[in-house]
ZAMAR-486165 format. One record per residue (C-alpha): residue number from 1; y, z, x. Coordinates in steps of 0.001 Angstrom, whole numbers, plus 500000, padded with zeros to 6 digits. Each point is the difference from the previous one (the first is absolute). Layout:
<pts>
PT	NUM	Y	Z	X
...
</pts>
This chain:
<pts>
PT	1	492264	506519	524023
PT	2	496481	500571	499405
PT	3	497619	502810	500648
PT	4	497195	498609	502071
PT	5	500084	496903	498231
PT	6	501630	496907	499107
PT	7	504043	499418	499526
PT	8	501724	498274	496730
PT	9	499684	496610	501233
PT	10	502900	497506	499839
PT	11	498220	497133	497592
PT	12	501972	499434	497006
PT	13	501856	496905	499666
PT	14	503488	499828	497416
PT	15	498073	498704	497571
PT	16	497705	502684	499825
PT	17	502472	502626	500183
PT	18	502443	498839	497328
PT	19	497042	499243	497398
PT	20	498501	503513	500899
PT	21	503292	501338	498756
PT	22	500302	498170	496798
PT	23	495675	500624	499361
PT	24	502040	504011	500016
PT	25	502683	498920	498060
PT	26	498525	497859	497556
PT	27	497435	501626	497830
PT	28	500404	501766	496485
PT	29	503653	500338	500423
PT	30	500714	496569	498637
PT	31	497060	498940	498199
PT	32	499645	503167	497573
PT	33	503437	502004	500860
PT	34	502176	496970	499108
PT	35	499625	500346	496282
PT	36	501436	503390	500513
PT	37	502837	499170	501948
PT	38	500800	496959	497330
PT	39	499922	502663	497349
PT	40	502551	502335	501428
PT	41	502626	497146	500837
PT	42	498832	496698	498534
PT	43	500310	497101	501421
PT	44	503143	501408	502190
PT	45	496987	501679	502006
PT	46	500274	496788	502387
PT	47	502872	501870	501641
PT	48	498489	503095	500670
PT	49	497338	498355	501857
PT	50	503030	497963	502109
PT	51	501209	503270	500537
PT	52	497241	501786	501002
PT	53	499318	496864	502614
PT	54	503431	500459	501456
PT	55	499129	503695	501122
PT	56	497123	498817	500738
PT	57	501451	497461	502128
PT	58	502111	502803	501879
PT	59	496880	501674	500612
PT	60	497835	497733	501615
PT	61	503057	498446	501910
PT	62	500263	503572	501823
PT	63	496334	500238	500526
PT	64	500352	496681	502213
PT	65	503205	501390	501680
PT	66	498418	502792	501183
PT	67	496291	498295	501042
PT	68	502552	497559	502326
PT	69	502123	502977	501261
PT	70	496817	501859	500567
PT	71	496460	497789	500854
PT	72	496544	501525	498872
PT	73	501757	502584	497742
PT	74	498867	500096	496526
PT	75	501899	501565	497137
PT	76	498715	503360	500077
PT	77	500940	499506	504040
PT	78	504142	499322	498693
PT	79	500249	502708	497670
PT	80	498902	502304	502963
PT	81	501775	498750	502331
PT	82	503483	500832	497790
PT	83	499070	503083	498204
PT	84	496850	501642	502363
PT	85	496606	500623	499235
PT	86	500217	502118	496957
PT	87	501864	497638	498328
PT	88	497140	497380	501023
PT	89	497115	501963	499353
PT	90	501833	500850	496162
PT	91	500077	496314	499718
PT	92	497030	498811	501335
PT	93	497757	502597	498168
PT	94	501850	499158	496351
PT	95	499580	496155	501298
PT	96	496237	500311	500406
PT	97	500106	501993	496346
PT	98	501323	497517	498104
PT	99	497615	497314	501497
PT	100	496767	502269	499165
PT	101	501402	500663	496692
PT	102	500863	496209	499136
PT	103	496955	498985	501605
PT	104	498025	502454	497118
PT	105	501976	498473	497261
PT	106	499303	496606	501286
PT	107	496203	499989	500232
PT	108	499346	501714	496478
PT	109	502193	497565	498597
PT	110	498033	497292	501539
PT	111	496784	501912	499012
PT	112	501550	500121	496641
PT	113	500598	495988	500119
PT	114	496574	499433	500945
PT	115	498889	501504	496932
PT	116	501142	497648	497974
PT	117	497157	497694	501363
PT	118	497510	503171	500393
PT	119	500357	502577	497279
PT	120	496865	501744	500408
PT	121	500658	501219	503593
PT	122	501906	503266	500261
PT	123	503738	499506	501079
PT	124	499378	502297	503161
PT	125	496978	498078	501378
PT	126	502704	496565	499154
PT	127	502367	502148	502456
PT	128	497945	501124	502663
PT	129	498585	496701	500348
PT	130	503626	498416	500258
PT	131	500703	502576	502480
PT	132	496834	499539	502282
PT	133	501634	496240	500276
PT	134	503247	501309	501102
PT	135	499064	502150	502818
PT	136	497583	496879	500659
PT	137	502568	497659	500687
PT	138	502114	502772	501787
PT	139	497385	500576	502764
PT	140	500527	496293	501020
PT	141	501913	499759	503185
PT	142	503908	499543	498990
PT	143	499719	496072	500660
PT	144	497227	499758	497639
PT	145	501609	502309	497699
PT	146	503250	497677	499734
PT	147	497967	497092	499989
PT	148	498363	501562	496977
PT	149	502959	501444	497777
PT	150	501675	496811	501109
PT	151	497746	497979	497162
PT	152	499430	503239	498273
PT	153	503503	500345	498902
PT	154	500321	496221	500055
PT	155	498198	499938	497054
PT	156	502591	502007	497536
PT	157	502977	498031	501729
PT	158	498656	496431	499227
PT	159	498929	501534	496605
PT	160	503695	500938	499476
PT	161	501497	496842	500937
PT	162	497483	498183	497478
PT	163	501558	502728	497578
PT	164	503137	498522	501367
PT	165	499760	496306	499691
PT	166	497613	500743	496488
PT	167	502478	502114	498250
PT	168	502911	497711	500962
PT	169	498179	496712	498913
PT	170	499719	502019	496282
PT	171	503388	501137	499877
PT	172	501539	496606	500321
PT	173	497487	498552	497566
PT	174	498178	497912	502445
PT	175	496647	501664	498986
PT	176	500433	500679	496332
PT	177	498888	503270	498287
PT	178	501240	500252	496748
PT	179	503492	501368	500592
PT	180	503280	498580	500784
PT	181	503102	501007	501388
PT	182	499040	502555	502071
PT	183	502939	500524	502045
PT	184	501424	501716	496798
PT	185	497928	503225	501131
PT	186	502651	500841	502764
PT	187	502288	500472	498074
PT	188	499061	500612	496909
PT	189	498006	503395	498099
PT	190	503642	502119	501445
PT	191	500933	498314	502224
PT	192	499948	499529	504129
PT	193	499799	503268	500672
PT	194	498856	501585	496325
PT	195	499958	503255	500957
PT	196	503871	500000	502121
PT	197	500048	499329	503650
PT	198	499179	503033	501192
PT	199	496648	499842	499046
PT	200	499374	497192	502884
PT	201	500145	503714	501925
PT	202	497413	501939	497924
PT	203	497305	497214	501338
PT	204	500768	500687	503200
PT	205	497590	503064	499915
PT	206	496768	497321	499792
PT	207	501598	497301	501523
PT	208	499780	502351	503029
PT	209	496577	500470	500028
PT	210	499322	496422	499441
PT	211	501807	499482	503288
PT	212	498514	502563	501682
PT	213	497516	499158	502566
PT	214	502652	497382	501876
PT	215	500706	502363	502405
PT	216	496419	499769	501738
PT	217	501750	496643	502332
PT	218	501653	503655	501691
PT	219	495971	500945	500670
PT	220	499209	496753	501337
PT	221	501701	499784	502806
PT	222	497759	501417	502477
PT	223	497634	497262	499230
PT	224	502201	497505	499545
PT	225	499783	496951	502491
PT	226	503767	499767	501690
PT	227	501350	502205	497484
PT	228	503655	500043	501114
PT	229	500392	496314	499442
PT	230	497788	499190	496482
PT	231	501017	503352	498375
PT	232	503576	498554	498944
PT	233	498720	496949	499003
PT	234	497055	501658	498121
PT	235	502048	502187	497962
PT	236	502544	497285	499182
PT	237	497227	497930	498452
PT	238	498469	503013	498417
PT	239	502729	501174	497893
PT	240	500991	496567	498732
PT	241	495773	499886	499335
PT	242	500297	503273	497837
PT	243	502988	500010	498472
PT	244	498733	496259	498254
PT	245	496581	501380	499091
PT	246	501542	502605	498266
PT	247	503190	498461	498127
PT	248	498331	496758	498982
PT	249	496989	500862	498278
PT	250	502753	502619	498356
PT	251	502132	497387	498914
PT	252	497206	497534	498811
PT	253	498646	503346	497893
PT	254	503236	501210	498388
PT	255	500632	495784	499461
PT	256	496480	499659	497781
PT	257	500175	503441	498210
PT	258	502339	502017	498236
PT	259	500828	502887	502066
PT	260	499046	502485	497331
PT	261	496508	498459	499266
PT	262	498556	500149	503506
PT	263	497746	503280	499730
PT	264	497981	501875	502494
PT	265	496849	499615	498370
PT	266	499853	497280	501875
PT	267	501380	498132	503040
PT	268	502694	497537	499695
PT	269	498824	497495	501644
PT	270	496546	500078	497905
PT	271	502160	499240	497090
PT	272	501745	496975	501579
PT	273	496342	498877	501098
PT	274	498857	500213	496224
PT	275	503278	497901	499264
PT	276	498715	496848	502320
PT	277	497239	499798	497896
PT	278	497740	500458	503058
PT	279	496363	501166	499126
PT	280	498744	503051	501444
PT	281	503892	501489	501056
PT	282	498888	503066	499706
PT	283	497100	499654	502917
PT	284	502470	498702	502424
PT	285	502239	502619	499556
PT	286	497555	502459	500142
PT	287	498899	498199	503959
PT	288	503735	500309	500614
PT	289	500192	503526	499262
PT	290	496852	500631	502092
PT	291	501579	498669	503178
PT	292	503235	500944	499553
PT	293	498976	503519	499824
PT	294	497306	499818	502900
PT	295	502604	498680	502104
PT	296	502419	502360	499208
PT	297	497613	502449	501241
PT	298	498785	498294	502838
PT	299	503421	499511	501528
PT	300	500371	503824	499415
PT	301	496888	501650	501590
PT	302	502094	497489	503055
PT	303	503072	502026	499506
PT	304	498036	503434	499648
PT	305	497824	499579	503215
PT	306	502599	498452	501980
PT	307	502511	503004	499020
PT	308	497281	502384	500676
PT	309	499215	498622	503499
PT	310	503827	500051	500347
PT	311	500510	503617	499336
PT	312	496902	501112	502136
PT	313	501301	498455	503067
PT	314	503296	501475	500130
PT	315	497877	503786	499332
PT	316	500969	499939	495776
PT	317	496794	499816	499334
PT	318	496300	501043	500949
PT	319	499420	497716	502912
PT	320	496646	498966	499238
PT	321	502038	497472	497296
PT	322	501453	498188	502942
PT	323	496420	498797	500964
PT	324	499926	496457	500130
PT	325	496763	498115	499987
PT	326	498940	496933	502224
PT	327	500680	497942	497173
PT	328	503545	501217	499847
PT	329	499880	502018	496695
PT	330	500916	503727	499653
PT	331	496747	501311	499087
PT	332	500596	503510	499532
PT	333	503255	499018	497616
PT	334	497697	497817	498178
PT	335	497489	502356	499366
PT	336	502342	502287	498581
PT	337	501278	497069	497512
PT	338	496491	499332	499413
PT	339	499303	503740	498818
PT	340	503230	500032	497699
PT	341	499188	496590	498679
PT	342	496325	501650	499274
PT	343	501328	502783	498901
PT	344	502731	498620	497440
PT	345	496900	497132	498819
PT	346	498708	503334	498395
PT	347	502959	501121	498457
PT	348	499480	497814	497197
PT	349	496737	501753	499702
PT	350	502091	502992	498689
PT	351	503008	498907	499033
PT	352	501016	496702	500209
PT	353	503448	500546	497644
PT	354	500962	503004	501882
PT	355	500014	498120	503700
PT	356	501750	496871	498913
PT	357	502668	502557	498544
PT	358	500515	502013	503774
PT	359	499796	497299	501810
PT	360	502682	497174	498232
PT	361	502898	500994	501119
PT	362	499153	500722	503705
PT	363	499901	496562	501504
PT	364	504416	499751	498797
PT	365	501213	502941	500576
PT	366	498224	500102	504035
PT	367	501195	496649	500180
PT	368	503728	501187	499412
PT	369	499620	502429	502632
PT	370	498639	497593	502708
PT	371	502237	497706	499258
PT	372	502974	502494	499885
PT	373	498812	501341	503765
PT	374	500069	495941	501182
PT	375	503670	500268	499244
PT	376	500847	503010	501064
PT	377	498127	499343	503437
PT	378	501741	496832	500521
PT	379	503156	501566	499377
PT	380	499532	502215	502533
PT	381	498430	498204	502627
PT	382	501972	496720	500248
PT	383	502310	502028	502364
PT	384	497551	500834	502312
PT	385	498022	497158	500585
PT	386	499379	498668	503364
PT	387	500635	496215	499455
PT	388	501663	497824	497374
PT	389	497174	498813	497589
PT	390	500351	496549	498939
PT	391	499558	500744	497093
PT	392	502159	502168	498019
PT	393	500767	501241	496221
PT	394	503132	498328	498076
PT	395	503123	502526	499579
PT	396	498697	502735	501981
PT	397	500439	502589	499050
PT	398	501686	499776	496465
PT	399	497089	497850	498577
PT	400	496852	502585	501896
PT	401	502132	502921	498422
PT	402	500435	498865	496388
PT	403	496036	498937	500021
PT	404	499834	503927	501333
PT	405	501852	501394	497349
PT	406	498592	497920	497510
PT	407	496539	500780	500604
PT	408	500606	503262	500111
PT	409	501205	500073	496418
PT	410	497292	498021	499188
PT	411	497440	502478	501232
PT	412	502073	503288	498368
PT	413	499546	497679	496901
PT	414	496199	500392	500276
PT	415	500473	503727	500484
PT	416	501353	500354	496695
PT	417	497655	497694	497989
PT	418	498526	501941	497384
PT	419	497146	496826	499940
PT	420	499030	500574	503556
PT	421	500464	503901	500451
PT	422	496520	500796	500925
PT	423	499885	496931	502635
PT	424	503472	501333	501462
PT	425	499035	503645	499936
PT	426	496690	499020	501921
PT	427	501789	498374	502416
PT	428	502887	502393	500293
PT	429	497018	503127	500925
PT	430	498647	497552	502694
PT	431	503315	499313	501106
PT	432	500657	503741	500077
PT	433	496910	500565	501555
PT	434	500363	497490	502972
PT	435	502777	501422	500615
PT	436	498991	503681	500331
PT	437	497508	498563	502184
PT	438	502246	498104	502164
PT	439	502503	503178	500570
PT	440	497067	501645	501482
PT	441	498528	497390	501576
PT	442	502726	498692	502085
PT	443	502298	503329	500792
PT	444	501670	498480	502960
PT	445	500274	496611	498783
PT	446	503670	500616	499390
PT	447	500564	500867	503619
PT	448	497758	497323	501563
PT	449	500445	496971	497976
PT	450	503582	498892	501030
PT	451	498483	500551	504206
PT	452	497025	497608	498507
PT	453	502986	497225	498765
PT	454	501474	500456	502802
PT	455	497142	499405	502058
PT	456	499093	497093	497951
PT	457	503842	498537	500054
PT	458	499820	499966	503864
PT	459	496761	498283	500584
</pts>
């Protein structure tokens, strides 16, 4: 699949592929956008996250349907193969968009971290250098790579479970800190749900995003080591993994605060470090931060390279991205992530305020739409596949088509978000633009791609 070079090479091993996911998933979504989500449903927020990880659950369960039914296809591959290649190239473009654009965020808000220990450097020379060790670590070859995000993301999860274990040894007064009964603060302060039950739905805008980045397992599969028979059990583990990292620290928060005094001046789980008593709280939360983030980006630049490789060899994009190097990596795709990394480092030169405010809301509502085509793929497909996967989603295709439908409201509900209207109008003129582009790129598709199924259906 290379251009007088290399090929992806087959080197990751399940545990490199499901912590690569959660390094994606697991970043400022939980440790900063938490104490948003508690604010708009109290502590009731702990089913919106269940909920979310049910979809979730539908998701990734037809991503491994579909890699069994068909081997060395990759999401971008499944989406063609129902809806042709505009359809993919739409997708895969806006894919690769909201990885450059998280991957922005990510690194100035490390930067920003880091200059908490070094105020007198310049917030863009913080961010360029945080970049320069992303693309780094991304020219490794892929085992390497796994090898490295493997402990890289290890890092936050073992932090969380300390959280974990910490926060639960407070709340049940077996490390005392002052306060007492502290089980009170579920259900007290309104209530449950203070704000009525629907709010549990209002979070699910950022609890989105902070899920967001799962869906890189459907990326891996081309380099996945016997994909069709660790993929199932992978992303069985995984969303049990992610669902816990994200309700538990929830629960121990909303346990040892009051709903309504958690604040976003600061993260939540800096103010259940100060509660322990520990010295220095504040540093180690600041080192958590720092790797969350860099993780989070590191596991994108995967997804963005790997997409872009994707689309170039099936002619969506320039074919010099489909370029693979001895070593294994993408080059071509990674220079291009390496020039918007550069180029959004120096953003905060200029304005620092303004970027964080385009780029927020990109990362959920891109997410909705992948996930959304995942569905909608697999609810096409399953008819014509060519064997019986062993593995297969529960209730098809009731439960597929109520994860459909409720994504899709979901994602109209970012549309109308007064909060996020220049992130959705951004991505709504790119969307609008890809498509323009794909009209005229592909003017037969819609006569050629069902021959191309076919084709592919009798082989």
């Amino acid at each position: 699949m290379g251009t007088n070079g290399g090929s992806l090479q087959k080197r990751l091993l399940p545990r490199h592929i499901s912590m690569m996911a959660m390094g994606g998933a697991i970043g400022t979504g939980i440790f900063k956008g938490s104490a948003e989500t508690i604010s708009l449903a109290g502590p009731g927020v702990i089913f919106t996250y269940i909920f979310a990880g049910l979809l979730l659950l539908v998701v990734m369960g037809a991503i491994a349907e579909m890699a069994i039914a068909y081997p060395n296809t990759n999401m971008k591959g499944f989406i063609r193969k129902a809806f042709g290649k505009r359809s993919s190239f739409i997708i895969g473009w806006m894919y690769c968009f909201m990885w450059l654009s998280v991957c922005v965020i990510e690194i100035v808000v490390a930067g920003s971290f880091l200059q908490y220990w070094l105020p007198a450097i310049p917030l863009w020379a913080l961010s360029l250098a945080c970049a320069a060790l992303i693309i780094g670590v991304n020219m490794m070859n892929v085992k390497n790579y796994g090898e490295f995000e493997f402990w890289f993301a290890g890092i936050k999860i073992a932090m969380i479970i300390l959280f974990i274990l910490l926060g639960a040894c407070i709340l049940f007064g077996i490390i005392p800190s002052g306060g007492s009964n502290y089980l009170h603060n579920f259900t007290g302060h309104g209530g449950f749900f203070p704000n009525g039950w629907m709010s549990i739905f209002s979070a699910l805008l950022i609890v989105m995003f902070s899920y967001g980045g799962s869906e890189l397992i459907g990326l891996t599969v081309t380099e996945a080591k016997d994909a069709e028979r660790v993929l199932p059990k992978v992303i069985k583990s995984y969303i049990w993994r992610i669902v816990l990292f994200f309700t538990l620290p929830i629960l121990v928060i909303c346990g040892l605060i009051p709903w309504n005094e958690i604040t976003d001046q600061s993260s939540p789980f800096v103010q259940v470090l100060s509660m322990s008593g520990f010295q220095g709280s504040a540093h180690i939360m600041n080192f958590i931060l720092i790797t969350a983030v860099l993780s989070a980006a590191n596991s994108g630049i995967y997804g963005c390279t790997r997409m872009l490789h994707s689309l170039a060899a099936e002619g969506e994009a320039p074919k010099s991205f489909s370029y693979v190097s001895k070593n294994g990596v993408p080059m071509y795709s990674l220079v291009l992530s390496a020039v918007v990394l550069v180029a959004g480092s120096m953003i905060t030169y200029v304005a620092q305020d303004k970027a964080f405010l385009l780029l927020m809301a990109i990362p959920g509502f891109v997410v909705s739409l992948v996930w959304i085509s995942i569905c909608f793929a697999q609810l096409k497909l399953r008819r014509s596949y060519t064997k019986i996967p062993s593995f297969k989603v529960w209730g098809f295709p009731y439960v597929t088509t109520f994860a459909a439908i409720t994504l899709s409201i979901i994602t109209l509900s970012f549309v109308f978000s007064e909060q996020n209207r220049i992130s959705i109008i951004t991505c709504l003129l790119v969307l609008a633009a890809l498509t323009v582009i794909s009209i005229f790129k592909f003017k037969r598709a819609d006569g050629q791609e069902p021959a191309i199924i076919k084709k592919d259906l009798i082989k």
